[in-house]
ZAVEXBA-957113 format. One record per residue (C-alpha): residue in one letter; z, x, y; residue number from 1; chain. Coordinates in steps of 0.02 Angstrom, whole numbers, plus 50000, padded with zeros to 5 digits. Example, Ala and Ser with C-alpha at 12.3 -4.5 7.8 and 13.67 -1.06 7.14 Angstrom:
BEGIN
[node 'a' [50390 50615 49775] 1 'A'] [node 's' [50357 50684 49947] 2 'A'] 
// end
This chain:
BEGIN
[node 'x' [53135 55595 54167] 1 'A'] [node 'x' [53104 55786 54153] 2 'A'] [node 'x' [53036 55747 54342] 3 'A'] [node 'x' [53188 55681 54401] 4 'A'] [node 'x' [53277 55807 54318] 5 'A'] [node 'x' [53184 55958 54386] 6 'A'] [node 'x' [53196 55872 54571] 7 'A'] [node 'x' [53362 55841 54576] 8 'A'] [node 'x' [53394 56023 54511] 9 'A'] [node 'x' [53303 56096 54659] 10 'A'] [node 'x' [53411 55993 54789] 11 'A'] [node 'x' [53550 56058 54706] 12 'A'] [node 'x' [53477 56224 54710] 13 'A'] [node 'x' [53429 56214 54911] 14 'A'] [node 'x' [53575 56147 54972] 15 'A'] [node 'x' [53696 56268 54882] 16 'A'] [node 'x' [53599 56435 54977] 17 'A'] [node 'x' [53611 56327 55113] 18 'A'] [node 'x' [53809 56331 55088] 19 'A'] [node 'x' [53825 56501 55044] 20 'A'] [node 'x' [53718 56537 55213] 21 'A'] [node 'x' [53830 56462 55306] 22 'A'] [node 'x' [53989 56533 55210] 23 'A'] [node 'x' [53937 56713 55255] 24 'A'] [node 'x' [53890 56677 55420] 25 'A'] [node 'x' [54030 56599 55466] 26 'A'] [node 'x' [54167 56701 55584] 27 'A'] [node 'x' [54343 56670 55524] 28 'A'] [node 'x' [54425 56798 55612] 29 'A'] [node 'x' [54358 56696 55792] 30 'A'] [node 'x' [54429 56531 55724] 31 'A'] [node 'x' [54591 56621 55707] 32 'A'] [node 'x' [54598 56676 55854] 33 'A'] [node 'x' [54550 56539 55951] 34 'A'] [node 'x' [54677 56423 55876] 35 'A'] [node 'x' [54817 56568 55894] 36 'A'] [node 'x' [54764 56557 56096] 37 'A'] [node 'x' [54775 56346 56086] 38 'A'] [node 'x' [54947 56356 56005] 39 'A'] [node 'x' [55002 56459 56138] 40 'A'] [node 'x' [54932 56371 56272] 41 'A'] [node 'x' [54984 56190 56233] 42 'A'] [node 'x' [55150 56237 56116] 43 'A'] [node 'x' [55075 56153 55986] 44 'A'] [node 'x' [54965 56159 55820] 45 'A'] [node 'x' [54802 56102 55835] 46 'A'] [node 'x' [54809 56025 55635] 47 'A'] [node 'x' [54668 55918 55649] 48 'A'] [node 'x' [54491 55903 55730] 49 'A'] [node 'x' [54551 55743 55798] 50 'A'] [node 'x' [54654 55851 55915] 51 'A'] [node 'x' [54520 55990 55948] 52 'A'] [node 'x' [54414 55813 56010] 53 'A'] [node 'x' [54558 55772 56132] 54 'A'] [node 'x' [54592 55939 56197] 55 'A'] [node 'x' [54394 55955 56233] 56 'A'] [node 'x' [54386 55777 56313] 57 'A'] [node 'x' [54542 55771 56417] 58 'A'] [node 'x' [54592 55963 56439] 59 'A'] [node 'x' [54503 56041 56618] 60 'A'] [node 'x' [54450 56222 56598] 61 'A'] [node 'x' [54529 56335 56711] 62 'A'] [node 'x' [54490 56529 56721] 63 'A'] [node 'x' [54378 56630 56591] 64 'A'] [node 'x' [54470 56617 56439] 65 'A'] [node 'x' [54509 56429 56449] 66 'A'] [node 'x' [54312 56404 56477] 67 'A'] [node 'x' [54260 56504 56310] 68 'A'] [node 'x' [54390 56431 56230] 69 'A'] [node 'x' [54313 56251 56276] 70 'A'] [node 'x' [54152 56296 56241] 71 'A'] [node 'x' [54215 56388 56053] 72 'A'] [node 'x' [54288 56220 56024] 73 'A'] [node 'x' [54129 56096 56088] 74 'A'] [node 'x' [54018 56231 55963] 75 'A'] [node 'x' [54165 56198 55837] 76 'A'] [node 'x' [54147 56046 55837] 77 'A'] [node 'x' [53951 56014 55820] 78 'A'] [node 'x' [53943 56135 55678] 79 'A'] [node 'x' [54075 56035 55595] 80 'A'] [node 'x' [53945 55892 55612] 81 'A'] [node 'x' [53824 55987 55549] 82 'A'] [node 'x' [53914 56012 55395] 83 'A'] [node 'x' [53938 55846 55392] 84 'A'] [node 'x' [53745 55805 55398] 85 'A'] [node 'x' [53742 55922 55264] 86 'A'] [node 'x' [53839 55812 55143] 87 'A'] [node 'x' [53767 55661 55214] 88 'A'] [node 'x' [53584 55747 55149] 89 'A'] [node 'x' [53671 55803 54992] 90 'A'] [node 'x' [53724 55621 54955] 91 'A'] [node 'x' [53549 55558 54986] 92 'A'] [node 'x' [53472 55665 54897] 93 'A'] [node 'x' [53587 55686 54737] 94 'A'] [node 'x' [53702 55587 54724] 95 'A'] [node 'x' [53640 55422 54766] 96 'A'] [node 'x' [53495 55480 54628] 97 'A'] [node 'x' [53632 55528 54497] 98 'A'] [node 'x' [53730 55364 54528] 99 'A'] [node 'x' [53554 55258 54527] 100 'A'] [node 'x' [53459 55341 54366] 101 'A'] [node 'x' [53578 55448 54270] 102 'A'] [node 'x' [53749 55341 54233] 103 'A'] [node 'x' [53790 55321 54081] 104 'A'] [node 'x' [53963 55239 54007] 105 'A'] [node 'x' [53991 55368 53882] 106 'A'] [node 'x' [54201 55361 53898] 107 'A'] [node 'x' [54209 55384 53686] 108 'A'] [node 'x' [54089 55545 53685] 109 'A'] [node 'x' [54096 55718 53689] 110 'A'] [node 'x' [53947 55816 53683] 111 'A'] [node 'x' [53923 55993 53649] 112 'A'] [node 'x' [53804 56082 53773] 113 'A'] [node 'x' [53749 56254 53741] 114 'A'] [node 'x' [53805 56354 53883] 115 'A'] [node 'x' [53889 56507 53933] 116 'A'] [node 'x' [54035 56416 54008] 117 'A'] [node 'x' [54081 56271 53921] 118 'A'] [node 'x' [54070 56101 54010] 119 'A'] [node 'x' [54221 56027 54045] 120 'A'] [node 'x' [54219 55851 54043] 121 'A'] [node 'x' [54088 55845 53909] 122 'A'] [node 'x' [54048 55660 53965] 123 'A'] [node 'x' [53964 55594 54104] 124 'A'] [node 'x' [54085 55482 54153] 125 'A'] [node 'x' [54217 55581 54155] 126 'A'] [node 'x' [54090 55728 54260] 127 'A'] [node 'x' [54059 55568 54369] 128 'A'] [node 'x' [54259 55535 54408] 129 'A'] [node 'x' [54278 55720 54467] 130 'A'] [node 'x' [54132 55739 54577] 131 'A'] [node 'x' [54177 55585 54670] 132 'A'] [node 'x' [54365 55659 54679] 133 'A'] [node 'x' [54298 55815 54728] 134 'A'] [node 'x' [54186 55739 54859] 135 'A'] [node 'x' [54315 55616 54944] 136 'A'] [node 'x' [54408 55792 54962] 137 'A'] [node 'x' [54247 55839 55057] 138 'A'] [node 'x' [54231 55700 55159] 139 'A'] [node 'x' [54429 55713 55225] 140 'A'] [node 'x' [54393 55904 55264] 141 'A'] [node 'x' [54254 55842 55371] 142 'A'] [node 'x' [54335 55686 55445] 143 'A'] [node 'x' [54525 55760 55461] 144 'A'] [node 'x' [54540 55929 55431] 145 'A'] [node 'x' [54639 55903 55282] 146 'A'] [node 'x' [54633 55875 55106] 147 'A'] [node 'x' [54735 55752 55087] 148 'A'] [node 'x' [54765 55619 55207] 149 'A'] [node 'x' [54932 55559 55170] 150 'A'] [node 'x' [55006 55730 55124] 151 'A'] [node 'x' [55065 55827 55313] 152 'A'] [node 'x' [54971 55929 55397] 153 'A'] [node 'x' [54974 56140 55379] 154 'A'] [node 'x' [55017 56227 55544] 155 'A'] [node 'x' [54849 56329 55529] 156 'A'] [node 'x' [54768 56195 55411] 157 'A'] [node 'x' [54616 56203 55510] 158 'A'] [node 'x' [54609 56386 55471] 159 'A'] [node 'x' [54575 56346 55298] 160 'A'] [node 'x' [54475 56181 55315] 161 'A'] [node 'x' [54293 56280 55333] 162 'A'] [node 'x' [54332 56383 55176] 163 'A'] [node 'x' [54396 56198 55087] 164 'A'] [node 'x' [54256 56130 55127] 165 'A'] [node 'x' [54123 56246 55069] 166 'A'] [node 'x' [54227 56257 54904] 167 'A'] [node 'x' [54216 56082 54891] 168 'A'] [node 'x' [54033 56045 54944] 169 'A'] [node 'x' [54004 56185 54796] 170 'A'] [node 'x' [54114 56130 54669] 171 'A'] [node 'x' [54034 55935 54697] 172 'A'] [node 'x' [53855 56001 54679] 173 'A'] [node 'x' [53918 56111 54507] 174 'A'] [node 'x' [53969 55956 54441] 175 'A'] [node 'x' [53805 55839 54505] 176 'A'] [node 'x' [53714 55985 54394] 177 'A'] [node 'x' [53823 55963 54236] 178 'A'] [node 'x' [53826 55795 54266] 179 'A'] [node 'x' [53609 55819 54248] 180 'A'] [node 'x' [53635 55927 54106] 181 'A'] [node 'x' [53755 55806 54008] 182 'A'] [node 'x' [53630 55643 54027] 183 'A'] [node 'x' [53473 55787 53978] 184 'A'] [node 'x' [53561 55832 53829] 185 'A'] [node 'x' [53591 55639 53768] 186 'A'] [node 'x' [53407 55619 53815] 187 'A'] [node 'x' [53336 55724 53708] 188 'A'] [node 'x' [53489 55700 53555] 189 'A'] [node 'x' [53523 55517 53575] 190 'A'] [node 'x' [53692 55497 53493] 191 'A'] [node 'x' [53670 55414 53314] 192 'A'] [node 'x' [53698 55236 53320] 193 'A'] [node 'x' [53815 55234 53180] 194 'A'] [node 'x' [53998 55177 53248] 195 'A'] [node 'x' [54105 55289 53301] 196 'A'] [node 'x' [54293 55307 53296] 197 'A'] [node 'x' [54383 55271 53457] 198 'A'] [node 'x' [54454 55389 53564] 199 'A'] [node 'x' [54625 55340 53546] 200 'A'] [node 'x' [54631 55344 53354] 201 'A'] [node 'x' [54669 55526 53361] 202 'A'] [node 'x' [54787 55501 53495] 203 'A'] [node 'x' [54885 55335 53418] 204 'A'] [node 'x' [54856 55406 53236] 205 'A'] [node 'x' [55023 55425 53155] 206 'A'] [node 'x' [55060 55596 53098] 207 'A'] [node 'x' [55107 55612 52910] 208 'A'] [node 'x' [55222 55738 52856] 209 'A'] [node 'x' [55147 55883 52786] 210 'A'] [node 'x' [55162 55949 52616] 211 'A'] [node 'x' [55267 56073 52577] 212 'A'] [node 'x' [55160 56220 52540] 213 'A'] [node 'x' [55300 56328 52432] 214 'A'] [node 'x' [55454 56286 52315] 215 'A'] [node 'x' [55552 56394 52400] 216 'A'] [node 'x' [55690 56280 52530] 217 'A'] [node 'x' [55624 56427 52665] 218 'A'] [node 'x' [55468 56383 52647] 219 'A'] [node 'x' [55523 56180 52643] 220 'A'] [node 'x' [55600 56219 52806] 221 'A'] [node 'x' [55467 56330 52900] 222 'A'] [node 'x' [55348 56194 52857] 223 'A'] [node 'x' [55473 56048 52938] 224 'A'] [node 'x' [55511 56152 53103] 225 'A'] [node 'x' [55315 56168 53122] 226 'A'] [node 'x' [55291 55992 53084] 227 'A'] [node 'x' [55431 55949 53211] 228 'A'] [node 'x' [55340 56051 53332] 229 'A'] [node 'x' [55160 55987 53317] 230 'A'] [node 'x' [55266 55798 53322] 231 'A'] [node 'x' [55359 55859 53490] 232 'A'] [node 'x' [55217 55912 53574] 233 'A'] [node 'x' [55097 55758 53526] 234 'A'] [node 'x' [55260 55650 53594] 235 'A'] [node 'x' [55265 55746 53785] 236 'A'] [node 'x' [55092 55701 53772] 237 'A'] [node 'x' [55114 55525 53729] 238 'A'] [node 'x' [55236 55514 53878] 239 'A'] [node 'x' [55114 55611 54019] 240 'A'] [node 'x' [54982 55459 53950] 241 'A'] [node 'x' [55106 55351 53979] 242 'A'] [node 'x' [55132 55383 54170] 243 'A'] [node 'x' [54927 55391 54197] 244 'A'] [node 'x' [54931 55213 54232] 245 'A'] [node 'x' [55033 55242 54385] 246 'A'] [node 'x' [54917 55363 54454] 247 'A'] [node 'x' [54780 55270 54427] 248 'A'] [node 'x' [54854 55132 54501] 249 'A'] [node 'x' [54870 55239 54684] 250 'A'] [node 'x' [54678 55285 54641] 251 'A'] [node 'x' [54615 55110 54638] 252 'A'] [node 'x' [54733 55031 54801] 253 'A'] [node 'x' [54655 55211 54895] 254 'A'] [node 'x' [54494 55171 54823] 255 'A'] [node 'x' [54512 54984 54884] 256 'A'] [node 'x' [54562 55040 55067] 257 'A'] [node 'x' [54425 55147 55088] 258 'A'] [node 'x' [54293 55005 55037] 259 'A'] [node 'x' [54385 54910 55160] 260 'A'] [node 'x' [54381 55027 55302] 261 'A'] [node 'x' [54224 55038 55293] 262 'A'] [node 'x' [54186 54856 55293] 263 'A'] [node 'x' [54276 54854 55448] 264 'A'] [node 'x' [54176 54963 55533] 265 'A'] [node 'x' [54003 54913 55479] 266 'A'] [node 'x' [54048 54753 55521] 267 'A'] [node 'x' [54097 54820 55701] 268 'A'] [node 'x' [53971 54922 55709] 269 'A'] [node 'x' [53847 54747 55670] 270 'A'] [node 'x' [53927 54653 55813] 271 'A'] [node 'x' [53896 54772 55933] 272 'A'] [node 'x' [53719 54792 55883] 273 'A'] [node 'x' [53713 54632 55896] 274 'A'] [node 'x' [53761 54624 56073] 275 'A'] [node 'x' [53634 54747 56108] 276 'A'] [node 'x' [53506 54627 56053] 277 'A'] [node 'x' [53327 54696 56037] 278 'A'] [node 'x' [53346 54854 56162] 279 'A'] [node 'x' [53289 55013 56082] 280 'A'] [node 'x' [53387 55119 56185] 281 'A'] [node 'x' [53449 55302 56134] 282 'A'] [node 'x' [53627 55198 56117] 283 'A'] [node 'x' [53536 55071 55996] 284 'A'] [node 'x' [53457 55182 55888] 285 'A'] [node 'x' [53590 55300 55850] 286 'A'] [node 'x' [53690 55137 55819] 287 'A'] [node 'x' [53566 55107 55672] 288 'A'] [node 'x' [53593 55264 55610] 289 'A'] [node 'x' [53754 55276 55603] 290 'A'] [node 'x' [53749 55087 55504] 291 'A'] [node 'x' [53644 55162 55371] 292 'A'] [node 'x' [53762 55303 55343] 293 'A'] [node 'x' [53923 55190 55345] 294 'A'] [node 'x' [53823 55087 55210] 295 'A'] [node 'x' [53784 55231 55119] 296 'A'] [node 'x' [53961 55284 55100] 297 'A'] [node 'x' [54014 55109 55061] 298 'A'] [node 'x' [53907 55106 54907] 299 'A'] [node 'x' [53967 55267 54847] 300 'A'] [node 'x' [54125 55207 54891] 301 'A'] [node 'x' [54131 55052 54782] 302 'A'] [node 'x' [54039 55137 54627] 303 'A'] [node 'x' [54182 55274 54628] 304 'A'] [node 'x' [54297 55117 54641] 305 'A'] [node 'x' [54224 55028 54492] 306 'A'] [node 'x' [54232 55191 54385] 307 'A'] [node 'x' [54422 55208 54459] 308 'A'] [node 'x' [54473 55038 54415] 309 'A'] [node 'x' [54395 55039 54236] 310 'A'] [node 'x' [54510 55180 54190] 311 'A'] [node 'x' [54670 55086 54243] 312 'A'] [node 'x' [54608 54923 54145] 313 'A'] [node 'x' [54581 55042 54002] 314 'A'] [node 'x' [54755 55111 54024] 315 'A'] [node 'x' [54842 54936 54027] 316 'A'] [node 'x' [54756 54874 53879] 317 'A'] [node 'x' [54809 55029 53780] 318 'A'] [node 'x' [54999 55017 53848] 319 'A'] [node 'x' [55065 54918 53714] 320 'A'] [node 'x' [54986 55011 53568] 321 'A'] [node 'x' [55044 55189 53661] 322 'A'] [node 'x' [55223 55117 53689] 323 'A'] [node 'x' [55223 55072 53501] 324 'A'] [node 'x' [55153 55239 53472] 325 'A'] [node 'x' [55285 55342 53559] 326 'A'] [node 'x' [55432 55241 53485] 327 'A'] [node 'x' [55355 55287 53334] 328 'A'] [node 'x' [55325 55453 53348] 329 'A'] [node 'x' [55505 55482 53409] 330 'A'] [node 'x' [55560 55397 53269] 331 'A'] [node 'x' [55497 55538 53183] 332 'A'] [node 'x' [55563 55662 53278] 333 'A'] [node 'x' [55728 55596 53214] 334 'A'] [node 'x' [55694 55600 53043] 335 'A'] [node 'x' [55620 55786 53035] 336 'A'] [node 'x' [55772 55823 53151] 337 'A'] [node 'x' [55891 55755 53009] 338 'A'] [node 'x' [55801 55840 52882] 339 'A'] [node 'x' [55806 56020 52954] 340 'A'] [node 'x' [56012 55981 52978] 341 'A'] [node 'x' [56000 55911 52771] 342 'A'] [node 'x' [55924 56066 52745] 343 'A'] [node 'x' [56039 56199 52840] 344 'A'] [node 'x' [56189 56120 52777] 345 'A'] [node 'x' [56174 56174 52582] 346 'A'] [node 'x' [56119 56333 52623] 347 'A'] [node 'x' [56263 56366 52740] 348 'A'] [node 'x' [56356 56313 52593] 349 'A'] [node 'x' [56323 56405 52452] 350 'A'] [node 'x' [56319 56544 52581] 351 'A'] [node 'x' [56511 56520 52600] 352 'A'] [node 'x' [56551 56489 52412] 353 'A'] [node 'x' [56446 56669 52354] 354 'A'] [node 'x' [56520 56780 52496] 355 'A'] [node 'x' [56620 56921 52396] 356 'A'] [node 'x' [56582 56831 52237] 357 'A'] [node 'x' [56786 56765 52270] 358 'A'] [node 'x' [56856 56581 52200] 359 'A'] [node 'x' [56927 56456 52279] 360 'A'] [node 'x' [57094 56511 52210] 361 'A'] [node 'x' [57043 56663 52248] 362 'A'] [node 'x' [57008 56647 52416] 363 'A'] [node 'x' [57194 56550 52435] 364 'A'] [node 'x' [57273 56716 52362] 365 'A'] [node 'x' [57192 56835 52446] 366 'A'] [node 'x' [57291 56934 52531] 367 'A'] [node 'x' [57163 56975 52671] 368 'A'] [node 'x' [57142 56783 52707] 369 'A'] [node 'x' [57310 56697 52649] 370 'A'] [node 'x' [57422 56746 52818] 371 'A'] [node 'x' [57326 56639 52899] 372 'A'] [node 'x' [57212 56471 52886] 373 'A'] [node 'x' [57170 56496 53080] 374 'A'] [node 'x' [57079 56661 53042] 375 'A'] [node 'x' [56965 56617 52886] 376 'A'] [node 'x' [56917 56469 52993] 377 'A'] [node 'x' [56836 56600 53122] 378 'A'] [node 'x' [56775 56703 53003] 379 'A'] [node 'x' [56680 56569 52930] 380 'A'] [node 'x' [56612 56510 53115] 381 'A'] [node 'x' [56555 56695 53106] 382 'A'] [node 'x' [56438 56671 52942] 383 'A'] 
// end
């Protein structure tokens, strides 16, 4: 295992100076002009490499800035795909190795890794949902140009789309080596095998009131408001738990139409080899290739899927208990709500009755008070 880990930490290790090599190198100030001189040309934002494709395949060059402006594009272009083989080798290398060797379902853990910067998730599995979140981001930078592919597209997205997608390609391969550092860690401290309490005791534990810590009815009442407090903020985040589902939900139907894209095309991709029969032409071999990476990313694909989809079962199953849960815990909202109003209302009481040390009949005949009822009724508002 220390073999596997070491290996995979030198990948990691290569392909991020590889990254930051080609961060430094790279000439943003040429990309922005270049797509400043295509807006102007064609009255229109080039907001995706799809476009940057058809303006290479269909546009004629005419004069000398139209021709370096094709050729800018056609380098563009293949250093986007070399980018691309980039990830492709990352993939191979790491995470297909992670996904294969180091998995572990450790949902109810947390464990605590010496480090400088604490991890954050301290499980694998939930290191394992990010870097396949951050790495779809990666792929659609690659792809698209974008992001996200349902959200609309920037005017000068493709401005931004190198610097996305070296941030993502080195936030994925951070989280590939935390993700190696989480399952060393449980290697050499297996967890004891004692059982554990679930994860959502904490959160579906109801919350007791405290005890009062003084005599005194300020100290009764500082004590409720902070109680009320603690019992307000474990309800908002009741309610956000609530409304994961949902998300999820969108996860797992994106999650399901990528495995089926993908499908699609190896599956057109196999008919047309097919049709080729047994040539071994340049055409036929590059055919191949390109099946083994759409396989690749299909298997990727339907592992982040099945880690997707055993959240949101996880989340339904819970949904009764948290509904329970949050009815209760507003139900105790209430009653330290009515209790801090039980509490003011003495007080403002004998507040009233020991102004001036004066007695009810007192107060009737005094002469300050007595012209009219009207007035002592906003003087008391004002205590």
């Amino acid at each position: 295992m220390e073999k596997l880990y070491s290996t995979l930490r030198e990948e990691i290790k290569v392909f991020e100076e590889q990254v930051q090599k080609c961060r430094v190198n790279f000439d943003l100030p040429t990309l922005q002009r270049a797509l400043a001189l295509f807006s102007e040309d064609h009255k229109e934002n080039p907001d995706s490499w799809k476009k940057i494709n058809k303006y290479i395949q269909s546009t004629p060059t005419s004069g000398e800035q139209g021709l370096q402006l094709h050729r800018y594009f056609s380098w563009l272009l293949s250093y986007i795909g070399h980018l691309g083989t980039m990830k492709d080798a990352f993939d191979d290398h790491v995470v297909f190795r992670l996904c294969d060797n180091l998995y572990i379902n450790d949902e109810a853990e947390t464990l605590t890794i010496p480090s400088a910067i604490p991890l954050s998730p301290g499980n694998i599995v939930g290191t394992a949902r990010q870097l396949f979140h951050h790495r779809r981001n990666w792929a659609l930078l690659l792809s698209s140009g974008i992001r996200n592919s349902h959200g609309p597209c920037h005017p000068m997205g493709l401005l931004h789309s190198i610097p996305d997608i070296f941030e993502e390609s080195l936030v994925t391969a951070n989280l590939a080596r935390n993700w190696i550092l989480l399952h060393e860690a449980r290697h050499k401290n297996p967890p004891s095998l004692a059982p554990q309490p679930s994860p959502l005791d904490h959160e579906f534990q109801v919350r007791r009131p405290r005890k009062f810590l003084g005599s005194t009815e300020s100290a009764a009442n500082a004590e409720t408001q902070a109680e009320l407090k603690d019992v307000r903020e474990h309800l908002m985040f009741l309610l956000w738990k609530a409304g994961r589902a949902n998300a999820l939900e969108q996860q797992v139907k994106d999650a399901k139409q990528k495995v089926q894209s993908l499908q699609q095309d190896i599956n057109d991709l196999q008919q047309l080899i097919q049709r080729d029969g047994e040539e071994t032409s340049d055409i036929s071999l590059e055919n191949q290739r390109q099946l083994g990476k759409l396989q690749r990313q299909l298997d990727l694909e339907i592992f982040n899927q099945r880690i997707v989809s055993c959240d949101w079962q996880l989340e339904l199953e819970v949904r009764p208990a948290l509904i329970r849960q949050i009815d209760m815990v507003r139900e105790r909202c209430a009653q330290l709500e009515a209790s801090l109003n039980a509490q003011k209302e003495p007080h403002e009481a004998s507040a009233l009755e020991s102004v001036g040390g004066i007695s009810d009949g007192e107060w009737e005949n005094s002469s300050v008070f007595s012209h009219s009822s009207a007035h002592s009724s906003d003087v008391f508002s004002t205590h």
